[in-house]
Structure formats: structure tokens, C-alpha cells
C-alpha positions in Angstrom: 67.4 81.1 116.1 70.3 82.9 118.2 70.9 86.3 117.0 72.5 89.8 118.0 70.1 93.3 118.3 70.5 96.3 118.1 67.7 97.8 120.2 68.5 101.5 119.6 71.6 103.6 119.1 74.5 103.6 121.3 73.5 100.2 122.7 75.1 97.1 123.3 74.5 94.5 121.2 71.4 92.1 122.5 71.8 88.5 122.1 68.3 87.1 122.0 65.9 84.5 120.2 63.8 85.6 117.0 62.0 83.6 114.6 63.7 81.7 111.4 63.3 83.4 108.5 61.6 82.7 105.1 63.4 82.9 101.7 60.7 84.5 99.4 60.9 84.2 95.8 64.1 85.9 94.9 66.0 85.2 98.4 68.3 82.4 99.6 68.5 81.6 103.3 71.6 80.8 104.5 73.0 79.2 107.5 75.5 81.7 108.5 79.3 80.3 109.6 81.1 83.7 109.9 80.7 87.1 109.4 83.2 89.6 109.3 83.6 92.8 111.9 83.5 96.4 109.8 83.8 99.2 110.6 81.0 100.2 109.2 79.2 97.8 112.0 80.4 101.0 114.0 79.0 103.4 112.4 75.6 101.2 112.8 75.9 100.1 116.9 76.8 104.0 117.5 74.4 105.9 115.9 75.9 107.2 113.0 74.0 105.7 110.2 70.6 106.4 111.7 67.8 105.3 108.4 67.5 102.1 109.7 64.9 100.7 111.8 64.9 99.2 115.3 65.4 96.2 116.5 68.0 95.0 113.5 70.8 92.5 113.6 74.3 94.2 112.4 76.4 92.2 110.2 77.4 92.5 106.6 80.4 90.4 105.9 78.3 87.1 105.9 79.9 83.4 104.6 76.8 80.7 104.7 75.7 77.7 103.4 72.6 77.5 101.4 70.1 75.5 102.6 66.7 76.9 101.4 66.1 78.8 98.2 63.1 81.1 96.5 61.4 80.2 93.6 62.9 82.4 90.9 66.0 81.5 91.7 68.6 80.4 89.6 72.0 81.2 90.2 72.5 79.4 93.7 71.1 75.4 94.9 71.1 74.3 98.2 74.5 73.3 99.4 76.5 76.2 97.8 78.8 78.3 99.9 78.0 82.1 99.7 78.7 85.4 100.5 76.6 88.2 101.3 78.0 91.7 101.0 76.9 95.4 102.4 74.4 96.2 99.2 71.7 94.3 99.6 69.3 95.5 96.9 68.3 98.8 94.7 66.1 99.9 92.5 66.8 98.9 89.4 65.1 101.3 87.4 66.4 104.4 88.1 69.1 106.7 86.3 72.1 105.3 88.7 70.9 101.4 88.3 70.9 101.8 84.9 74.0 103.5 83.7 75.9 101.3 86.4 76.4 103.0 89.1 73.7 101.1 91.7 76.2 101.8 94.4 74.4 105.5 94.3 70.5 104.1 93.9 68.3 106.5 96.0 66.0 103.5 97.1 69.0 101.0 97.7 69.0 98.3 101.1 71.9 97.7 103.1 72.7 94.2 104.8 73.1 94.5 108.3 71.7 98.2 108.5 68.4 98.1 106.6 68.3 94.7 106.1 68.8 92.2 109.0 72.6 91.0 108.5 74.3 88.4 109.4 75.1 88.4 113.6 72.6 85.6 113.7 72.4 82.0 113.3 70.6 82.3 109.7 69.7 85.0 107.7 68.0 85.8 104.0 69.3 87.5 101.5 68.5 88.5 98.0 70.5 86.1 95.2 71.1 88.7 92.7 73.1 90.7 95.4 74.8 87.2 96.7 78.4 86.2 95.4 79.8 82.6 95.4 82.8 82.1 97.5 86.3 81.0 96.0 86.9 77.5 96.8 90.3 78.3 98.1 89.4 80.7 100.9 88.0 79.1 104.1 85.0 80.6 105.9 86.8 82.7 108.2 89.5 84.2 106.1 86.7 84.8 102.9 84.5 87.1 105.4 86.6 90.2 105.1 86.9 89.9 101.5 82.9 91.0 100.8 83.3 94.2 102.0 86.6 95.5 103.4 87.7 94.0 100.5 85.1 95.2 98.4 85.3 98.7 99.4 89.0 98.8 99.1 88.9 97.5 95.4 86.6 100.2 94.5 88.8 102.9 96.0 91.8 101.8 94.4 89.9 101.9 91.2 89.4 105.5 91.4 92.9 106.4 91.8 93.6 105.0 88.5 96.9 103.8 87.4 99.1 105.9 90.3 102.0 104.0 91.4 102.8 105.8 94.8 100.0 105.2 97.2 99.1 106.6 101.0 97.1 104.5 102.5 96.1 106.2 105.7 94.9 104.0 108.8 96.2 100.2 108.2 93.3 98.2 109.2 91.4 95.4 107.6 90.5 97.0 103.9 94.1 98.4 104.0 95.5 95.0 104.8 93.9 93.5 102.1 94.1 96.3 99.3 98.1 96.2 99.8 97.9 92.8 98.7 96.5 94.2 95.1 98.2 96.9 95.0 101.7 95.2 95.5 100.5 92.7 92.9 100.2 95.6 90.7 103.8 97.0 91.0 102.4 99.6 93.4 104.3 101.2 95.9 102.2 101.8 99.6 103.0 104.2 102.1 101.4 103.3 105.0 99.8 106.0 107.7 98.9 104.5 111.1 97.5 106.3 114.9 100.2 108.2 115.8 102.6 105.6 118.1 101.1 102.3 116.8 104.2 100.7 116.1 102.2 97.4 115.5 100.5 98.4 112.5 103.6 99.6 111.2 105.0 97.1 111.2 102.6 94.6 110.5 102.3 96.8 107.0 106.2 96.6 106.1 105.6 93.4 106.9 102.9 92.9 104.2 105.2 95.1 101.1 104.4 98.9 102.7 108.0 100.3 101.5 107.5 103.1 104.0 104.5 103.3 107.6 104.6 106.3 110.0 102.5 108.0 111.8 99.6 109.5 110.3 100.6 113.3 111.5 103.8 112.6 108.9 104.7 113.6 105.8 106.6 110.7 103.9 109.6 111.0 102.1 108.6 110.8 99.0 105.4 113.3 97.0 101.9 110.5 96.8 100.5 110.5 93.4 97.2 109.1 95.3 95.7 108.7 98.9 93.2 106.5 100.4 91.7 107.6 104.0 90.2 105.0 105.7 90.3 106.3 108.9 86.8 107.9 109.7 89.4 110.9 110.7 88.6 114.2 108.9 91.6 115.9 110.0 93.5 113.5 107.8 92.0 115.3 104.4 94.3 118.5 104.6 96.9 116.1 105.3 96.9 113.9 102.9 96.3 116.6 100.5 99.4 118.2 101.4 101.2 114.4 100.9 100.0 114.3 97.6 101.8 116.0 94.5 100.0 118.1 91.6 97.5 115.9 90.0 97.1 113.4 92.9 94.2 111.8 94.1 92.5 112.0 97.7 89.8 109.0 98.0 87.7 109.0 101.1 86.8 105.4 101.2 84.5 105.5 104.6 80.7 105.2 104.8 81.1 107.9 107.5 83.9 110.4 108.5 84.3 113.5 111.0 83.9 116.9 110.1 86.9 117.6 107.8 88.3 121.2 109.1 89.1 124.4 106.9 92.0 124.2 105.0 94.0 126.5 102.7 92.9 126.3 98.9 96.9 126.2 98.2 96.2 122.1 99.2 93.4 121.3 96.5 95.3 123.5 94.0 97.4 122.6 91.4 94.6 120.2 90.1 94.3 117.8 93.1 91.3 115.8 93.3 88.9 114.9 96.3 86.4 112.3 96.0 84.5 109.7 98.0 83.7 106.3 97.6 80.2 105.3 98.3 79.0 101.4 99.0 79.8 98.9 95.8 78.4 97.5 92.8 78.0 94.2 92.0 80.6 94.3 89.2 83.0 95.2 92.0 82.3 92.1 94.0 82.9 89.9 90.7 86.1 91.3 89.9 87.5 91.7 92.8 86.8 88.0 94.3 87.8 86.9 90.8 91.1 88.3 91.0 91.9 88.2 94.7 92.7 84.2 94.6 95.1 85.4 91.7 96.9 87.8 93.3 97.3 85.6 96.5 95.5 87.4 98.8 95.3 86.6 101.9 93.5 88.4 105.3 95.0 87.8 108.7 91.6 87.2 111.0 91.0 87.4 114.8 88.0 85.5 115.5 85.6 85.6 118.5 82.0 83.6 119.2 78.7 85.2 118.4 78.3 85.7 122.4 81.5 88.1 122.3 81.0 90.2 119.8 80.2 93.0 121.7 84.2 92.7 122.8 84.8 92.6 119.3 83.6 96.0 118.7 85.0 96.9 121.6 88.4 96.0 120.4 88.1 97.2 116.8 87.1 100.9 118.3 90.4 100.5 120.1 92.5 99.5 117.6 93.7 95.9 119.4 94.6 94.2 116.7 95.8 94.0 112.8 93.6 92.8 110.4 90.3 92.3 110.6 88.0 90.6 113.3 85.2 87.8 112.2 82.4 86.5 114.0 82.3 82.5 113.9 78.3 81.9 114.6 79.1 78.1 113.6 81.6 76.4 115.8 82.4 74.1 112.5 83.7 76.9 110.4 86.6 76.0 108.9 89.3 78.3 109.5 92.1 76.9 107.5 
């Protein structure tokens, strides 16, 4: 089968043959018809994330078909239309798996990083980690639901029931999570690159009652921020938009060093956390309730061959909303 390596660090993508893979007992294999483009696939092609081993094929926003299945399992039959997200297994025994949070498991696997993902014609993946698609979302525009989806649900969790919320850097989680959060009765501020006048406006254009530059401080005191920029020079800042109470969420796998900041910031009983991976229970409730609030994700996509230009264009910040692989030229796209 065709799929895309990464050899080592820093390195272009490979595209190249490799052997079919086998479902064992507790695995479905899946032809793969799109994938979605995260930033997080970044993080993986540059070097960031470096516990993984080489070759390995990126990808962890996978839509597939069924069309072989292990033993034990029970949950999926051939046929069925799936989606594969970014935790691909854990533990299951240990302090974190057990009191719900598996998103933390020491001895968890990651699709695309540790495990092979889904930049490939087929791929495997364990069915207790697998999530069956919503019939009303085609292939192309379900893929950025499994994880910039995913991620963004979780972060908006933790900042509880706040009605006035930063989101800073409008890409494809935030362009999705505004969706909720306007179903919600939220208000979104949006925060873009300083001079992208696109993303501004393509977040007014989705509810965002106010989108600036990221350098700004909006009119109004944040009861809670999201960062998803990998920026950590927008911390103090977003601190400083937020008022006594609020909430700072770092919502990226990875993020620059975030610089030394005045204590005057946190006071006042700010909070500062981080959101790390997902749980399963985030994938159910969030792909239950997206078709309910009428989400839908605005997708660019390009062929298995260009997706090196895909990363290409994410890092530059070419487009709004989210990029998606098509590795099956019948994947329906409407």
C-alpha cells in the first residue's frame, strides 16, 4: 500500500510502498478515505514530539471504511464508517485509567506519532479507541472533528460555564469550538497573527462578536481564554485579558517557552492550566452533540501526494479552517 514517512525529524514527508497491515485481535483495519491536517502533525514532521520511533506514518484525524476486523471485536463489522482519533491506547490499569482521566496514562499510544496513523492507504487501529462517524457528516468535513474537534471540546470544558471567551489563534479547533460555544449563548473574542485580516474575518463571520490581533486587548475583561497558538508569549497576554477569576487553558500538545511575567497577572485568583490529549468520553460527547449544534468545518483538501504542501501551508497560515488529506479519490465531500 501507498503511504507517507517520516524518516527522521525535520524531514519531508516520504511517499513510499510498505506492507498491508494485519488487524490483531482487538484492531479494525480500515481503508482510509481522509485524514485531517493537525497541528499536532507539526509538532511530529518537526521534531518536537520526539518518543516516537522511525520510520512512522503521521496522521491522526483518520475517516475509513472497515473492511477487516479482530477477533474480540464487537463494537464495529465490516462496512462501518469510522474514525480514528489521536489516543490510540493506554494502560488501563493504572491510577489515571481508572479514575477517568486516560488522557494522562503514563504508558498511553498516540495515532500517527507512536502508532502508524493514517497518511496511508490503510491503517489498523485499536476498536475500543475507534468512534463511529455521524451519518450526516461526509468524509472530508468529519476528519477535523476527531481531534481539533476533540481537543477543542475538552478545552472548553475546563473553562466551565464562562460566557466571555478569548480564543487566541482562529484556526481549525477554533473554527469548530465557536460553533459550540455560540450554541451555548457564548460570546468569542477572537485573537488572530497580528495583520491576518482573513481570519478575522472569517471568525465574525462564524458569530466571533469581536477578532483583532493577538498583541490586543479587547474591549471588554475575558472571563476565560483558550491559546491555541503554540505561541508562549500569548500566556502573559491573555492573562492580562482576562478578569479576576478567569481562566487561561493552553490547549496545544506543544508550545514555546512562555517568558517571565509579573505575578500581578496570575493574581487575583486567575487560573492557568493545560489541556493534555482526550478521553474517550470526550470523543462520545462531543461527536454526539456536534450534529446538534450544527456544526459544521470549512475544509481545504489536497491528494496524499501533496501533503507535504499541506504542511507547508498550515505552518504558514494559508488558509481558514482546517486542511484534510483525501487518500481515496471517492471520498465524498458533500
Amino acid at each position: 500500500m501507498r503511504a507517507l514517512l517520516l524518516d527522521a525529524p525535520g524531514q519531508r514527508l516520504r511517499l513510499g510502498e510498505v506492507p498491508l497491515p494485519e488487524a490483531a485481535p482487538h484492531q479494525i483495519r480500515l481503508r482510509v478515505r481522509a485524514c485531517g491536517l493537525c497541528r499536532t502533525d507539526l509538532h511530529v514532521v518537526d521534531g518536537d514530539l520526539r518518543d516516537t520511533q522511525y520510520p512512522v506514518i503521521p496522521g491522526h484525524q483518520i475517516v475509513g471504511i472497515v473492511e477487516a476486523v479482530g477477533d474480540a471485536v464487537t463494537n464495529f463489522h465490516i462496512g462501518d464508517r469510522v474514525g480514528v482519533p489521536w489516543l490510540g491506547s493506554n494502560c488501563g490499569t493504572c491510577r489515571y485509567c481508572r479514575s477517568g482521566r486516560e488522557n494522562l496514562c503514563d504508558h498511553a499510544r498516540y495515532t500517527g506519532y507512536h502508532l502508524n496513523g493514517g497518511f496511508a492507504e490503510f491503517c489498523v487501529a485499536d476498536a475500543r479507541f475507534a468512534f463511529p462517524i455521524p451519518s450526516n457528516y461526509p468524509e472530508l468535513q468529519a476528519a477535523p472533528l476527531l481531534c481539533a474537534g476533540l481537543i477543542g471540546y475538552r478545552a472548553l470544558r475546563m473553562t466551565g460555564d464562562a460566557q466571555r471567551l478569548g480564543f487566541y489563534g482562529f484556526g481549525a479547533a477554533a473554527h469548530i469550538l465557536i460553533q459550540i460555544a455560540r450554541h451555548q449563548g457564548r460570546e468569542v473574542y477572537a485573537f488572530t497573527r497580528p495583520g491576518d485580516r482573513a481570519a478575522q474575518d472569517f471568525a465574525r463571520q462564524l458569530g466571533a462578536v469581536w477578532a483583532g490581533d493577538s498583541s490586543l486587548i479587547p474591549p471588554v475583561p475575558l472571563e476565560a481564554a483558550i491559546i491555541f497558538a503554540p505561541i508562549g508569549e500569548l500566556v502573559p497576554q491573555a492573562l492580562q485579558a482576562v478578569e479576576k477569576g478567569g481562566i487561561v487553558v493552553c490547549a496545544g500538545i506543544h508550545m514555546s517557552d512562555i517568558p517571565a511575567f509579573p505575578y500581578s497577572l496570575l493574581w487575583g485568583e486567575r487560573h492557568l492550566c493545560s489541556v493534555a490529549n482526550l478521553t474517550r468520553r470526550d470523543g462520545e460527547e462531543f461527536l454526539t452533540m456536534a450534529p446538534r449544534a450544527g456544526v459544521q468545518t470549512e475544509v481545504h483538501p489536497y491528494p496524499l501526494e501533496k501533503t507535504n504542501e499541506a504542511l507547508d501551508d498550515l505552518r504558514a497560515g494559508r488558509f481558514t479552517g482546517a486542511a484534510v488529506i483525501v487518500v481515496d479519490p471517492a471520498c465524498t465531500s458533500a
